[in-house]
C-alpha positions as CSV (number, residue, x, y, z in Angstrom):
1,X,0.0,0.0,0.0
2,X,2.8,2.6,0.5
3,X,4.4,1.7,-2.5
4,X,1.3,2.6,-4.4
5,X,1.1,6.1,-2.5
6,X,4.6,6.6,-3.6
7,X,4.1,5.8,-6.9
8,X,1.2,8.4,-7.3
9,X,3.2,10.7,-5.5
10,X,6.1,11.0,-8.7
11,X,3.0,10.9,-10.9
12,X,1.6,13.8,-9.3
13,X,5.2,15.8,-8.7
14,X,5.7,14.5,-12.9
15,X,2.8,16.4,-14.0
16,X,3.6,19.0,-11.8
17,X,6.7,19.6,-13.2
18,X,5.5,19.1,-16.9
19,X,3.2,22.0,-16.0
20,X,5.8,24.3,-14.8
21,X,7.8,23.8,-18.0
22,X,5.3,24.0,-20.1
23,X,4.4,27.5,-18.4
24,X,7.8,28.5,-18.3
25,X,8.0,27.7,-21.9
26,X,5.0,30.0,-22.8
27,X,6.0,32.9,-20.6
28,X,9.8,32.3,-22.3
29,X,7.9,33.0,-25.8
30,X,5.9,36.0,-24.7
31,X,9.3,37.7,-23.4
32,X,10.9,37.1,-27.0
33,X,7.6,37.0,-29.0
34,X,8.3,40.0,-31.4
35,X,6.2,41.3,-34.8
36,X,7.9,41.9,-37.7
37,X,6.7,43.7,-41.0
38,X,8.2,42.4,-43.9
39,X,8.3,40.3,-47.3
40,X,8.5,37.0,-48.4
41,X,11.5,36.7,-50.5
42,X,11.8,32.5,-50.4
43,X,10.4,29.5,-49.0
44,X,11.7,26.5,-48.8
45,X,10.3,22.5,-47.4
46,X,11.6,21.2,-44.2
47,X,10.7,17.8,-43.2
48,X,7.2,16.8,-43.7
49,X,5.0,19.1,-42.6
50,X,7.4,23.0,-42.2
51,X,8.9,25.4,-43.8
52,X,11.9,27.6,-43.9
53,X,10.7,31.2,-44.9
54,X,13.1,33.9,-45.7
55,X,11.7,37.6,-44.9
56,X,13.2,40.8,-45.1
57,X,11.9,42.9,-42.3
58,X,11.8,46.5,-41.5
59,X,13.2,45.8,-38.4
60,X,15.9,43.2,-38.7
61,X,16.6,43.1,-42.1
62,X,17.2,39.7,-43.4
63,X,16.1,36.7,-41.3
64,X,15.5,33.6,-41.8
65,X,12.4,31.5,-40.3
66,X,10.6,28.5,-39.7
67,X,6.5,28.1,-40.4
68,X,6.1,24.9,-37.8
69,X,3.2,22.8,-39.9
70,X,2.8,25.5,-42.8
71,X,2.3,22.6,-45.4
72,X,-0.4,20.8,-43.6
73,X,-3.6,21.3,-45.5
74,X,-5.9,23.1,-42.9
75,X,-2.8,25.0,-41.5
76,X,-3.4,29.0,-41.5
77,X,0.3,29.6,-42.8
78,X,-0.4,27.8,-45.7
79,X,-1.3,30.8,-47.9
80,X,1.1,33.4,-45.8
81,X,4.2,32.4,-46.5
82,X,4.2,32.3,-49.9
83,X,7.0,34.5,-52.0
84,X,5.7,38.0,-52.4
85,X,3.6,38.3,-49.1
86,X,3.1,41.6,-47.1
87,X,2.2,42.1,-43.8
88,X,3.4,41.2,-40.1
89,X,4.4,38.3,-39.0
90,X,4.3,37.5,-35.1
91,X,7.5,35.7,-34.1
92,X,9.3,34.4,-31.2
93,X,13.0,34.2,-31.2
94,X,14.6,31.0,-29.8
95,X,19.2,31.4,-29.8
96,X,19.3,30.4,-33.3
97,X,16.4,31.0,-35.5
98,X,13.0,32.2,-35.4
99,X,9.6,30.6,-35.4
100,X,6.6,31.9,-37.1
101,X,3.0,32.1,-34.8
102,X,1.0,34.1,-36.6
103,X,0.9,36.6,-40.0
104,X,-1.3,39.0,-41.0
105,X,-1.0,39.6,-45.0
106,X,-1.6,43.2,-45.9
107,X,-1.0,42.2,-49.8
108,X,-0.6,38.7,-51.2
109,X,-0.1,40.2,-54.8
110,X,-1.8,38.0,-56.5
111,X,-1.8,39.2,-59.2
112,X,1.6,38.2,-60.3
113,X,0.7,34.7,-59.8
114,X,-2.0,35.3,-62.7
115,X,0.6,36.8,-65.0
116,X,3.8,34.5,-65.7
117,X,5.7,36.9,-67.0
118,X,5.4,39.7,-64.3
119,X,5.4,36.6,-61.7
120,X,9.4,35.7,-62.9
121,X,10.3,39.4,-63.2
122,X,8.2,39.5,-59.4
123,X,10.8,36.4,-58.7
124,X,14.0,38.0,-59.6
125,X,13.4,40.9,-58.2
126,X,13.5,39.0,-54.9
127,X,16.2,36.7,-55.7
128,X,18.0,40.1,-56.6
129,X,17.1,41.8,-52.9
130,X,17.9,37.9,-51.3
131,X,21.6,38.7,-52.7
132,X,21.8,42.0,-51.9
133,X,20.2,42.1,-48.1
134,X,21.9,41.1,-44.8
135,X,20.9,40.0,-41.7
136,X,20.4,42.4,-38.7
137,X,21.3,45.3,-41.2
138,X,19.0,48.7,-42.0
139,X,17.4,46.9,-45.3
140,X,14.4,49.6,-44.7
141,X,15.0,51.2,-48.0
142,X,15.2,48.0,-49.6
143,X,12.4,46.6,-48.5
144,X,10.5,49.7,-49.4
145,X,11.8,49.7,-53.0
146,X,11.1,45.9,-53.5
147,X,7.1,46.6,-52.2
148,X,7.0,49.9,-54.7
149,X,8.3,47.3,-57.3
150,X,5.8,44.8,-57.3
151,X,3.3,47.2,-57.1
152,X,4.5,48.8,-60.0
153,X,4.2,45.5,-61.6
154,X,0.7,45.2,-61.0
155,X,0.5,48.6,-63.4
156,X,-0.1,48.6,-67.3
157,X,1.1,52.0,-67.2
158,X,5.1,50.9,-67.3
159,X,6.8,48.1,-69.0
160,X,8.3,45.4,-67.4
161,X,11.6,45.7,-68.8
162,X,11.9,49.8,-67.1
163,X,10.7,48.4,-64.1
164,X,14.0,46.2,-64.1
165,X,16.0,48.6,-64.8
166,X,14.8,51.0,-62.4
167,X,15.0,47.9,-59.8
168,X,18.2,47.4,-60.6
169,X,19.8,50.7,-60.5
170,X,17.9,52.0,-57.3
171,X,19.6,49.0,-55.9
172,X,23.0,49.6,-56.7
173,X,22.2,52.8,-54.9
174,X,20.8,51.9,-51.7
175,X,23.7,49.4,-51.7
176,X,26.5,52.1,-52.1
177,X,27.6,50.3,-55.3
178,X,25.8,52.9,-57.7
179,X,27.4,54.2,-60.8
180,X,28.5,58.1,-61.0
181,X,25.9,59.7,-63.1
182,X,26.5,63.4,-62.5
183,X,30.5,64.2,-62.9
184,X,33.2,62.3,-64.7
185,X,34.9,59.6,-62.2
186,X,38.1,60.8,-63.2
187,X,38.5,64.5,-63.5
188,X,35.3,65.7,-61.9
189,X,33.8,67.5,-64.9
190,X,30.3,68.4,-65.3
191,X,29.7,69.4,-68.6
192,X,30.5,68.5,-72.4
193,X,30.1,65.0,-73.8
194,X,30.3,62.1,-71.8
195,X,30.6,58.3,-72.2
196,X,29.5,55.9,-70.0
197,X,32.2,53.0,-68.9
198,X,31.3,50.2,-66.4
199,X,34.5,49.0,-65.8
200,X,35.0,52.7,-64.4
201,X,32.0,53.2,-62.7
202,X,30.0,56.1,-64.4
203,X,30.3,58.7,-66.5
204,X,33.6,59.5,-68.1
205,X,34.3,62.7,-69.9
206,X,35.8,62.5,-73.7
207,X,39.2,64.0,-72.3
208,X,39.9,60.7,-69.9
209,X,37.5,58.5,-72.2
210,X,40.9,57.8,-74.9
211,X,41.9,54.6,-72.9
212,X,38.1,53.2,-72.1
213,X,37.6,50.0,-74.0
214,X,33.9,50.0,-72.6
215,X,32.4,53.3,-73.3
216,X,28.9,53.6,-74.4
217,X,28.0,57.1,-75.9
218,X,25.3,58.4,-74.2
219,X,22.2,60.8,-75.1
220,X,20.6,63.4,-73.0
221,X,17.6,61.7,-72.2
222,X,19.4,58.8,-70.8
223,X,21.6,60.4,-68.9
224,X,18.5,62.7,-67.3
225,X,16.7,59.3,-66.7
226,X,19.7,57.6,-64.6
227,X,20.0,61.1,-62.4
228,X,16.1,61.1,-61.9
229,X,16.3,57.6,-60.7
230,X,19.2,57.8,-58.4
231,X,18.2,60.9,-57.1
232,X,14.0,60.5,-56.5
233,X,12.3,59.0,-53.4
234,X,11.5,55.6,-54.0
235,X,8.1,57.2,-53.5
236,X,8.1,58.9,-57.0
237,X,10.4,55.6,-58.9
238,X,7.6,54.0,-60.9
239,X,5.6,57.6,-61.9
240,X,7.0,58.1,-65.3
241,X,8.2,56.0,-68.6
242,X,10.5,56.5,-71.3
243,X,10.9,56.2,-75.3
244,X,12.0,52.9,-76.5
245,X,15.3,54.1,-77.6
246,X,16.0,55.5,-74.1
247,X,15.1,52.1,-72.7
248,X,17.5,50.1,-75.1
249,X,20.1,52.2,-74.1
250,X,19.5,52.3,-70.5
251,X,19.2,48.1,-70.9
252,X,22.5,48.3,-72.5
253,X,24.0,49.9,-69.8
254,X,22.6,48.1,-66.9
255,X,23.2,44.5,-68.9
256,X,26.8,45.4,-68.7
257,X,26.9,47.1,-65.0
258,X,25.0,43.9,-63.7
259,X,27.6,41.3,-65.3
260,X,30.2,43.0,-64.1
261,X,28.8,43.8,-60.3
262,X,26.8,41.0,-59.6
263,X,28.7,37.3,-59.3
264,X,25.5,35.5,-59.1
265,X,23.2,34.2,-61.7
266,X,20.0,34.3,-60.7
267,X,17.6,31.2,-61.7
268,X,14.9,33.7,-62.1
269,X,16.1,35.9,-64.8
270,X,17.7,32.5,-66.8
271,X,13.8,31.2,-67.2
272,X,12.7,35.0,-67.7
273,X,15.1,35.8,-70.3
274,X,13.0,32.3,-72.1
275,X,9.9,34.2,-71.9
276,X,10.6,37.6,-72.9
C-alpha cells in the first residue's frame, strides 16, 4: 500500500513539473515574441510538414524562419508564407532562428501569380534583394523599394523591362555600389560630352574617355533618366516612362553594370530571359 502512495506521488510531482515547464515555456515566448513587418522573399520544405521562410523585415533586415506545420492542409500559414507576401508576422526568437506564430498579409499580390511573365520578373526581383540584403542590417530602403516594385508591376502603365531597370539601378544605390551619373569619375567634370564606362563606374568625360575600352556614348535623355532615378524617393520611382530608344540604351547599360557587379546568376532571370 505505501508503494502505491509513492508511486502516485512521482506521478503527481511528474505532471507538476511538466506543467511548470510548459508555463515556463510560454511565458519564455511572450518575453521574446516580437512582430515583424516584412516580405517573403523565399520558402523552402523542411521535413514533412514545415517550412523555412526567408523575410526581409523593417526591423531586422534579413532573417530567416521557420513556419512549424505550414504545409499541412488546414494550417493558417499555408497561404502566408508564400514568396511575395506583405504584412506582419508575429514571431518568437529562440538562440538560433526564429519561429513563425502568426501573419497577418496586408498584400498577397496575386496578381503576379496570374501573369507568368510579371510573376518571374516578381521572382527576380527578390532573388535580386535575397543577394543583396543582410541580416540584422537597415534593409528599410530596400524593402520599401522591393514593395514599390511589385506594385508597380501590377501597373499597365510601365513596361516590365523599365521596371528592371529602375530595380536594378535603385539598388546599386541603396547598396553604395551605384554608378556616377553626374560628374566624370576621373577628373570631376560636369559638362560636355560624356561616355559611359562600367569597368569605371559612371560617366567618363571625352578628355579621360581615350583609354576606355567599354564606353557607351550616351544621349541626353538617358543620362537625365539615370539622375532622376538615383536621385528620387523611391516614392516617386515607378511615376514616369521613357521612349524605346532610351530604354535600349538604359538596358544596354545596366546589362553590362550587372555582369560585371553582380557574381551571381539568378535562376529567375535564366527562365525570364525564355519568356521575354
Amino acid at each position: 500500500m505505501q508503494i502505491i502512495f509513492l508511486t502516485k506521488q512521482k506521478v503527481a510531482a511528474a505532471r507538476v513539473a511538466v506543467w511548470k515547464n510548459r508555463r515556463n515555456r510560454q511565458e519564455l515566448d511572450q518575453v521574446n515574441q516580437i512582430v515583424l513587418t516584412g516580405m517573403v522573399l523565399s520558402t523552402a520544405p523542411v521535413g514533412e510538414y514545415d517550412r523555412r521562410v526567408v523575410i526581409l523585415t523593417k526591423e531586422q533586415g534579413k532573417i530567416s524562419a521557420f513556419a512549424r506545420g505550414a504545409r499541412r492542409p488546414n494550417s493558417p500559414l499555408v497561404g502566408a508564407v508564400n514568396p511575395f507576401s506583405f504584412g506582419e508576422f508575429t514571431m518568437y526568437e529562440g538562440r538560433s532562428s526564429h519561429t513563425i506564430q502568426s501573419v497577418k498579409i496586408t498584400n498577397y499580390f496575386s496578381e503576379l501569380r496570374e501573369d507568368m511573365i510579371g510573376a518571374y520578373y516578381g521572382f527576380y526581383f527578390l532573388e535580386f534583394a535575397n543577394y543583396y540584403t543582410k541580416e540584422q542590417n537597415d534593409e528599410r530602403e530596400m524593402l520599401k523599394l522591393l514593395y514599390q516594385t511589385m506594385k508597380a508591376l501590377t501597373s499597365p502603365h510601365i513596361p516590365n523591362l523599365l521596371i528592371r531597370r529602375i530595380f536594378e539601378l535603385k539598388a546599386f544605390c541603396i547598396n553604395g555600389e551605384g554608378p556616377q551619373v553626374f560628374q566624370c569619375v576621373r577628373c570631376q567634370k560636369k559638362d560636355g560630352q560624356m561616355v559611359f564606362s562600367a569597368r569605371e563606374g559612371g560617366l567618363v568625360c571625352t578628355d579621360c574617355a581615350r583609354n576606355i575600352s567599354d564606353g557607351i556614348s550616351l544621349d541626353n535623355s538617358t543620362l537625365y533618366t539615370m539622375q532622376y532615378i538615383e536621385i528620387s524617393t523611391i516614392e516617386k520611382l515607378y511615376t514616369f516612362t521613357v521612349s524605346r530608344e532610351v530604354l535600349e540604351k538604359l538596358s544596354g547599360i545596366m546589362e553590362r553594370y550587372c555582369l560585371l557587379y553582380v557574381e551571381k546568376r539568378f535562376k529567375s532571370l535564366e527562365i525570364l530571359e525564355t519568356l521575354v
